[in-house]
N, C-alpha and C positions, 0 to 999 in steps of 0.2 A: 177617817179618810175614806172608812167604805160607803158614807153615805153621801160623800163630796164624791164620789166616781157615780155612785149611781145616778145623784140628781145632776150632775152636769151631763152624763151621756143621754139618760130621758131628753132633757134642754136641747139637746146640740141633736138629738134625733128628728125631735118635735121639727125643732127650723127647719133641717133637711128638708124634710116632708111638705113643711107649707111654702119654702122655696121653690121644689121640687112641683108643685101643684099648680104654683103662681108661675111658674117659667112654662109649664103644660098646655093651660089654660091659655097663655098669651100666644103661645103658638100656634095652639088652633082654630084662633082666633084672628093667626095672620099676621101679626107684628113678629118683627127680625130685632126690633130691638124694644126695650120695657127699661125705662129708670134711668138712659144712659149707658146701658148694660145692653150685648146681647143676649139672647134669650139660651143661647147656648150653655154661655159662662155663666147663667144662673141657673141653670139643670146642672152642670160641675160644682159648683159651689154647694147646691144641697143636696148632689152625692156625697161631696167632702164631708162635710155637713153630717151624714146619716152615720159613712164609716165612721169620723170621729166617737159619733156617739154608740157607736159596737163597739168598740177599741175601749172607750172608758166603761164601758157594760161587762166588758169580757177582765179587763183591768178587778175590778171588785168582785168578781167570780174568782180570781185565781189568788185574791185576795183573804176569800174566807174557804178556800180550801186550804190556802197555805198557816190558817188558824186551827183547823181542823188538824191537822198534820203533827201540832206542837205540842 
């Protein structure tokens, strides 16, 4: 389980990031919208995106300290 938290949170951080980069870039570049999408809701999307992948990072931390523990 703890390496199914950590590679999904990596995963789920990475997107953020290139979401977060590609909503960046389209906006200052002047487009309001990119894909169908505004460029807004794809800056939220890979903030969501980033925390999810904290949350499953901080998940397998409190994981193998709860092993440590036993």
């Amino acid at each position: 389980m703890d390496t199914l938290l950590i590679m999904l949170g990596r995963l789920a951080g990475l997107a953020g990031v290139v979401v977060c980069v590609v909503a960046g870039v389209a906006r200052l570049a002047g487009a309001y919208w990119l894909a169908g999408f505004q460029v807004q809701t794809l800056l939220l999307a890979g903030t969501a995106l980033m925390v999810l992948g904290c949350l499953c990072l901080l998940a397998a931390i409190a994981e193998r300290i709860g092993e440590r523990e036993t």
